[in-house]
VEXRODO-943821 format. One record per residue (C-alpha): residue in one letter; residue number from 0; x, y, z. Coordinates in nm, 3 decimals, m for minus. Each point is the difference from the previous one (the first is absolute). Last residue first. Layout:
! residues N
{node "A",NUM,{X,Y,Z}} ...
***
This chain:
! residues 292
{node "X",291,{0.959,m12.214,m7.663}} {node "X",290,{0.034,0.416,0.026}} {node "X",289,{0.327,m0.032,0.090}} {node "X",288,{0.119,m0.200,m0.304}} {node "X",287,{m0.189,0.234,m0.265}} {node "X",286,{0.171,0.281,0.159}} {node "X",285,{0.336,m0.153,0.022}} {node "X",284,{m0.001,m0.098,m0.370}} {node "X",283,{m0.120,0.363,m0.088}} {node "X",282,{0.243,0.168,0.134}} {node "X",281,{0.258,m0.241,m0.155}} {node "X",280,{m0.132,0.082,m0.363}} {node "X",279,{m0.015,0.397,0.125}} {node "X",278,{0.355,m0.039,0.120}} {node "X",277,{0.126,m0.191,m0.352}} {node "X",276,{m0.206,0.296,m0.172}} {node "X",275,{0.188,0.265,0.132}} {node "X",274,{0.317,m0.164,m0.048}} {node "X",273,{m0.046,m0.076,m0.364}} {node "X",272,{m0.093,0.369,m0.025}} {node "X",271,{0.286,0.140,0.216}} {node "X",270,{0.217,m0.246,m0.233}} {node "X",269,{m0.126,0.127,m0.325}} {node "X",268,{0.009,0.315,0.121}} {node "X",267,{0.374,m0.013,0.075}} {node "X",266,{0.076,m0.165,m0.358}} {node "X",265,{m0.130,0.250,m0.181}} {node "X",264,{0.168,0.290,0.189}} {node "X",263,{0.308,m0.204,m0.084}} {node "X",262,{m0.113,m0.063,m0.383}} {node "X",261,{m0.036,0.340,0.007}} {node "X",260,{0.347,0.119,0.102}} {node "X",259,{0.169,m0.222,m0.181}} {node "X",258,{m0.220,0.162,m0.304}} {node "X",257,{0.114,0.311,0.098}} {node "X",256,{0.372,m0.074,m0.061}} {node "X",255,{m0.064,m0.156,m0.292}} {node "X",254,{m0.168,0.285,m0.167}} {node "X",253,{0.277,0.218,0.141}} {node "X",252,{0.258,m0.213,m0.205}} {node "X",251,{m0.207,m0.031,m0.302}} {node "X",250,{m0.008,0.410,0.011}} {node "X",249,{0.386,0.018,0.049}} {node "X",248,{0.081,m0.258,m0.266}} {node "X",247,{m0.241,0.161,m0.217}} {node "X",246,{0.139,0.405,0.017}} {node "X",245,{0.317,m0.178,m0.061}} {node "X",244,{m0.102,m0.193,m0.296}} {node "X",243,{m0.202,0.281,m0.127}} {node "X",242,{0.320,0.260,0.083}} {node "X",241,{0.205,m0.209,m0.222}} {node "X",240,{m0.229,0.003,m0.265}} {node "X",239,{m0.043,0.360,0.005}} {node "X",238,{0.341,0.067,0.025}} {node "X",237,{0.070,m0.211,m0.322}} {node "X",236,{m0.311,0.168,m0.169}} {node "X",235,{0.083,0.332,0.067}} {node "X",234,{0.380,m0.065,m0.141}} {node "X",233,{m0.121,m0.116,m0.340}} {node "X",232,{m0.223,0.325,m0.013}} {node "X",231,{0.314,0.199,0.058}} {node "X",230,{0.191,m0.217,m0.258}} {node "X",229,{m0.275,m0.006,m0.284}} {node "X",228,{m0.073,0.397,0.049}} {node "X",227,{0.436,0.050,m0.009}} {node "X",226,{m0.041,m0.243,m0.298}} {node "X",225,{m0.191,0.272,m0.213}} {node "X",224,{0.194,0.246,0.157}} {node "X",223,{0.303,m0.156,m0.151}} {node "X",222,{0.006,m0.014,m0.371}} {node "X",221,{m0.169,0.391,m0.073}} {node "X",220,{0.284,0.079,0.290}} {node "X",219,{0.278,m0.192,m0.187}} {node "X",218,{m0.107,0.170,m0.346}} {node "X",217,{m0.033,0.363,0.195}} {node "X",216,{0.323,m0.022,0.122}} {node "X",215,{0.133,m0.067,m0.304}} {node "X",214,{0.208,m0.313,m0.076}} {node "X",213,{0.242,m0.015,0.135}} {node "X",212,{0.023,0.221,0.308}} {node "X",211,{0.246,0.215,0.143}} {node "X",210,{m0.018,0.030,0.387}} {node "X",209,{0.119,0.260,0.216}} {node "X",208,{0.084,m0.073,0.348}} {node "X",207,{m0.224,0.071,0.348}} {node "X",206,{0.103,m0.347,0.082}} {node "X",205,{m0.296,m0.180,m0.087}} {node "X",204,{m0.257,0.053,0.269}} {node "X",203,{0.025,0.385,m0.158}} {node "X",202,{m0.303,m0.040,m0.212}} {node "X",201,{m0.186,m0.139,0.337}} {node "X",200,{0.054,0.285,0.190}} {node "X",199,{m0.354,0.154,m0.104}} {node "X",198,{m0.152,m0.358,0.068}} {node "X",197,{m0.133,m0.092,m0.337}} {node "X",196,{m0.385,0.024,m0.044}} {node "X",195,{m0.068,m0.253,m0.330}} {node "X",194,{m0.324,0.175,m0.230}} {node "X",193,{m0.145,m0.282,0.015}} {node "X",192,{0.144,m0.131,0.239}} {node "X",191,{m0.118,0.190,0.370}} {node "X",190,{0.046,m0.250,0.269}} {node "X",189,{m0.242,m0.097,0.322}} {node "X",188,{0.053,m0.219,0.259}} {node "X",187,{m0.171,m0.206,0.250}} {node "X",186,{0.310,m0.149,0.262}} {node "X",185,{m0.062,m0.340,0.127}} {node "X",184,{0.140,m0.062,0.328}} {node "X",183,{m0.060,m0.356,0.158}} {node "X",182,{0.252,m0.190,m0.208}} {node "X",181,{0.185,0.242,m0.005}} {node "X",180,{0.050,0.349,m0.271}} {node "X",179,{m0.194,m0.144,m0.337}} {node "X",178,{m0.106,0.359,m0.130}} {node "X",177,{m0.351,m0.089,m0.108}} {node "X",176,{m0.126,0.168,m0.383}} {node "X",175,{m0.194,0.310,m0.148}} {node "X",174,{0.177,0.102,m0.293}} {node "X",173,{m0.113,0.338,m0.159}} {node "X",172,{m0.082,0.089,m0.321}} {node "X",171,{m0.027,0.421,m0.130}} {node "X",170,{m0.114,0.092,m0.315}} {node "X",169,{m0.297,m0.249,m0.116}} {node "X",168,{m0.172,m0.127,m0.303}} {node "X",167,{0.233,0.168,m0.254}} {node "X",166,{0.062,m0.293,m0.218}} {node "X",165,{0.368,m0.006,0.107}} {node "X",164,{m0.116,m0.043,0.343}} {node "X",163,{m0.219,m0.267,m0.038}} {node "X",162,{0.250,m0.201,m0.175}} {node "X",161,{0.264,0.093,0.256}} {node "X",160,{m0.236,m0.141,0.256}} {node "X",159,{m0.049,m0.312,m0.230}} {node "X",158,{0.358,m0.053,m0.079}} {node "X",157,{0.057,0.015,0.343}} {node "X",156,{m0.265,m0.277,0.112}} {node "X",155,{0.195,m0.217,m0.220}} {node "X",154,{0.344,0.087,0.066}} {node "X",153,{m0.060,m0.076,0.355}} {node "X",152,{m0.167,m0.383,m0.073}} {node "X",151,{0.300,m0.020,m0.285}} {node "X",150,{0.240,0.086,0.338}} {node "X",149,{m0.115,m0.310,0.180}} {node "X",148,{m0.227,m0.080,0.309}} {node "X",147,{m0.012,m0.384,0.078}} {node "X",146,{m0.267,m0.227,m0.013}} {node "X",145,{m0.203,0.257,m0.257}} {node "X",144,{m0.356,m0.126,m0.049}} {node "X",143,{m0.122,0.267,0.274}} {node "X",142,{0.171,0.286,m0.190}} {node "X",141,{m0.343,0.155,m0.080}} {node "X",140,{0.017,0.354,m0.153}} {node "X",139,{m0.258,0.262,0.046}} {node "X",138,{m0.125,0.282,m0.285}} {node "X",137,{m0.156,0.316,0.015}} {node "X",136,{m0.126,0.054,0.355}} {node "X",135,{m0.191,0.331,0.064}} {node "X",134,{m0.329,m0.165,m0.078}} {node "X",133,{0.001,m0.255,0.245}} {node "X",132,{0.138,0.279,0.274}} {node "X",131,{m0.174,m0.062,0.333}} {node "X",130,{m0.074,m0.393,m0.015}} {node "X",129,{0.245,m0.057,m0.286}} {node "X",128,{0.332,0.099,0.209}} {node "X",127,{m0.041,m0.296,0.282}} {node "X",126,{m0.026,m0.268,m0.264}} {node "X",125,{0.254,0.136,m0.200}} {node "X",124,{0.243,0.015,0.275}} {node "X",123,{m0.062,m0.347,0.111}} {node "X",122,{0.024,m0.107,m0.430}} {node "X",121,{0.373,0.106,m0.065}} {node "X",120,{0.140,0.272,m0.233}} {node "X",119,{m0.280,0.300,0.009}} {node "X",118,{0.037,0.315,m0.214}} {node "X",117,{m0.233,0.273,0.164}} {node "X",116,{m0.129,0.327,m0.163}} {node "X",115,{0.008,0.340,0.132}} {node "X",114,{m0.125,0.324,m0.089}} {node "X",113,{0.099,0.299,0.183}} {node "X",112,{m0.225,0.276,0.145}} {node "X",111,{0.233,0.024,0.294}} {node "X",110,{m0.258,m0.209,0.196}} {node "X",109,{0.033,m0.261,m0.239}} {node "X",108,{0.359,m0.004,0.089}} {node "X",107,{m0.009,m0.055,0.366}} {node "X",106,{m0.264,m0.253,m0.049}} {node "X",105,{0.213,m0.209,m0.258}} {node "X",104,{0.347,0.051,0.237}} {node "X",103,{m0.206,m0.150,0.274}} {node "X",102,{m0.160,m0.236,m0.166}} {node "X",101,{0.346,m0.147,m0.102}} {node "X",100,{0.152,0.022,0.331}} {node "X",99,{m0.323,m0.183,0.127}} {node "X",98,{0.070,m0.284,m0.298}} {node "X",97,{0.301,m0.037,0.119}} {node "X",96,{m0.071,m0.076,0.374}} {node "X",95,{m0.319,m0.218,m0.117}} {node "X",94,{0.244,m0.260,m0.112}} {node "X",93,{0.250,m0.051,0.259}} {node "X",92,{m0.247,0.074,0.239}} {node "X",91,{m0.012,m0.412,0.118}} {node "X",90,{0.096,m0.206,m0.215}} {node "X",89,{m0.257,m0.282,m0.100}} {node "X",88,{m0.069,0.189,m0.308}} {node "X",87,{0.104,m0.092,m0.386}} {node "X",86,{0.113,0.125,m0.289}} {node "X",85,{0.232,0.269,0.151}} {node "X",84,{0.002,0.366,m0.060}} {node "X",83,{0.136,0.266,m0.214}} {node "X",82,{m0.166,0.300,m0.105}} {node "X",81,{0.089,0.247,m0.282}} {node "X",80,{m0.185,0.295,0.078}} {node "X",79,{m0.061,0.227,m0.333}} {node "X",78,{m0.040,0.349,0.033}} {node "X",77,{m0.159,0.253,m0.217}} {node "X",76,{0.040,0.355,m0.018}} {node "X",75,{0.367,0.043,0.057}} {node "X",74,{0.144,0.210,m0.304}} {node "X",73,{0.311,0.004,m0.167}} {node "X",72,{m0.042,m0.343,m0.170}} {node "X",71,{0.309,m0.167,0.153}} {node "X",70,{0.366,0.159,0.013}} {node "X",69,{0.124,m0.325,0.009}} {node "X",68,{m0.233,m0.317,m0.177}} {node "X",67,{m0.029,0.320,m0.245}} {node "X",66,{0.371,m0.065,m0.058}} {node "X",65,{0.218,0.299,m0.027}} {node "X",64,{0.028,0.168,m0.369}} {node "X",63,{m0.176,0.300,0.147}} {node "X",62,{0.257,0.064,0.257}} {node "X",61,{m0.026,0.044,0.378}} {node "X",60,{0.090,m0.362,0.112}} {node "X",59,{0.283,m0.034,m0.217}} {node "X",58,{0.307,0.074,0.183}} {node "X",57,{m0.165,m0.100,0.316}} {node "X",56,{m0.171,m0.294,m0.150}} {node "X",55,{0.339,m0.217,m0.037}} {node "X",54,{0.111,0.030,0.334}} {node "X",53,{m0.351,m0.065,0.139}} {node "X",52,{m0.057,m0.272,m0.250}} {node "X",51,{0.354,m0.176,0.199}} {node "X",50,{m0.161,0.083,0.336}} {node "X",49,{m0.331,m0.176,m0.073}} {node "X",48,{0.153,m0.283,m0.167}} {node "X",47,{0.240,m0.003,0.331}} {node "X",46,{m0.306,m0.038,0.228}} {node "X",45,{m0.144,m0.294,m0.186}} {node "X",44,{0.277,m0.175,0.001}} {node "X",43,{0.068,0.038,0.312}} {node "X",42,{m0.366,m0.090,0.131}} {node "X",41,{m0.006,m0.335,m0.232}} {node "X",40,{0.236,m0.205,0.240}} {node "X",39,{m0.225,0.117,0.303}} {node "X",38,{m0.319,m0.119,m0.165}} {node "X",37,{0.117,m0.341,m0.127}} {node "X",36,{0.129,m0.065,0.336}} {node "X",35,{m0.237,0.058,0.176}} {node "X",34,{m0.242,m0.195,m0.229}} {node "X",33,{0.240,m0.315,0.030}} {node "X",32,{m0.003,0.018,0.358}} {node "X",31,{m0.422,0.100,0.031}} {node "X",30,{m0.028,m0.294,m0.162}} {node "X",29,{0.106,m0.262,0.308}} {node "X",28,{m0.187,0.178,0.220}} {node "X",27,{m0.313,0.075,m0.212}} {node "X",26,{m0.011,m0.393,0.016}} {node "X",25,{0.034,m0.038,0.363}} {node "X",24,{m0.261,0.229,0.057}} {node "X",23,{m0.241,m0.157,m0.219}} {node "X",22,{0.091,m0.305,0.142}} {node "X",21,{m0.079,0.154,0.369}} {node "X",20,{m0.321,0.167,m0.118}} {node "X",19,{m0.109,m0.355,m0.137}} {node "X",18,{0.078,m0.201,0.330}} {node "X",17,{m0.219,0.296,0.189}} {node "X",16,{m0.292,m0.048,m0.229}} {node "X",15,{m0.038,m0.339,0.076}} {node "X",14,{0.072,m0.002,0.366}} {node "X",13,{m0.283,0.281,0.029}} {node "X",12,{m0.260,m0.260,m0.172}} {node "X",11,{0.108,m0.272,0.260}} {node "X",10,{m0.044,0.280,0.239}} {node "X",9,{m0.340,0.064,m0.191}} {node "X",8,{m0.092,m0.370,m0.028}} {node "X",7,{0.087,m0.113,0.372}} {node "X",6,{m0.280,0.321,0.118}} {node "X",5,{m0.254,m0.104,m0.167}} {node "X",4,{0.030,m0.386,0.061}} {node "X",3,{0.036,0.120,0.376}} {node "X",2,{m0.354,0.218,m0.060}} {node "X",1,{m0.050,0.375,m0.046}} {node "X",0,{m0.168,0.172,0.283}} 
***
């Protein structure tokens, strides 16, 4: 049976811990605003570049002068997942949730005979990646030093995808990111950009009218898919920083919860021992007094 001293040092131990989960809490709070907002400003954005290429691609998309960033490589042999996680833990699934989706994908292509290689933007998902598929991962990016996520960070990682791509390393990428939905929903999701999926009534989000362009088609195209991979990338990160800070704030929050908890089933044996040994103190008192 552990001693009083013991027993003082773990719920004063427990106490500890708890007042850190509650900061931690309180501090994925009060980012979680400014990352919500962030994400949800970016989505229309986002969304409209995607209806605006779609416009644009459906005159071109079946050409030989389209884009190659469009039409692709005309094969799908080898894959490349693009995943995006956070740089650090202490949030419950959030992490492991996208890299699932991502292993999922991976083993459902390897078992079409497909090759697939993995493109990792944060260290968590990196981590959990190398211990099945070291060899399959090709490069990682480390955002930790960045305070606040910028479009250079997306452009970055874009013109190394596109890099790849151009070089013929892969046909097919695919952006593996967290859907920010609530605070205690984060959605795993997957998105086809290289080459982009438009919804099929996408090209007629517009109106339906006819558009003349100047310049070419083809010059705004070979000008704006690069920056539709920036912008969709961009937009992963956003959600996936506001679905950390939720997926945090929720986590903390339990953590906290269950610490109360065990500093209360603490604090009961600590009295039932204390007790205990009061009556056994006493008992012995009375004993040595009857038997003078």
């Amino acid at each position: 049976m552990p001693s009083l001293k013991d027993l003082r040092n773990r719920i004063a131990a427990t106490k500890a811990t708890q007042k850190i989960t509650k900061a931690m809490q309180m501090v994925a709070a009060s980012k979680l605003r400014r990352a919500q907002a962030a994400a949800e400003a970016a989505r229309p954005y986002a969304s409209h570049m995607g209806k605006v290429l779609s416009n644009i691609a459906a005159s071109v998309g079946s050409l030989e002068t389209a884009p190659r960033l469009l039409r692709g490589s005309g094969g799908d042999n080898v894959h490349l997942l693009l995943v995006c996680t956070a740089e650090r833990g202490l949030c419950g699934p959030f992490n492991t949730a996208i890299v699932r989706l991502a292993r999922e994908r991976a083993i459902s292509l390897m078992a079409e005979g497909k090759e697939v290689k993995f493109f990792c933007v944060g260290r968590k998902g990196y981590d959990q990646l190398r211990r099945l598929y070291a060899k399959q991962i090709v490069e990682m990016v480390d955002l930790r030093a960045a305070r606040t996520l910028q479009f250079h960070h997306a452009e970055m990682v874009a013109e190394k995808v596109t890099e790849r791509f151009n070089n013929f390393e892969f046909d097919i990428c695919t952006l593996f990111f967290s859907r920010f939905r609530s605070v205690i929903a984060q959605i795993p999701t997957a998105q086809q950009i290289i080459p982009p999926v438009f919804d099929e009534k996408a090209a007629d989000a517009l109106g339906g009218a006819a558009y003349e362009f100047e310049p070419e088609a083809e010059d705004i195209l070979h000008e704006l898919l690069p920056r539709n991979v920036a912008v969709q990338i961009f937009r992963a990160l956003l959600e996936n920083a506001a679905s950390f800070y939720g997926a945090q704030m929720s986590a903390m929050d339990n953590a906290t919860r269950n610490a109360g908890d065990m500093i209360r089933r603490q604090t009961l044996t600590y009295n039932r021992t204390r007790q205990a040994m009061i009556t056994k103190e006493l008992i012995e008192i009375i004993s040595g007094a009857e038997a003078l």
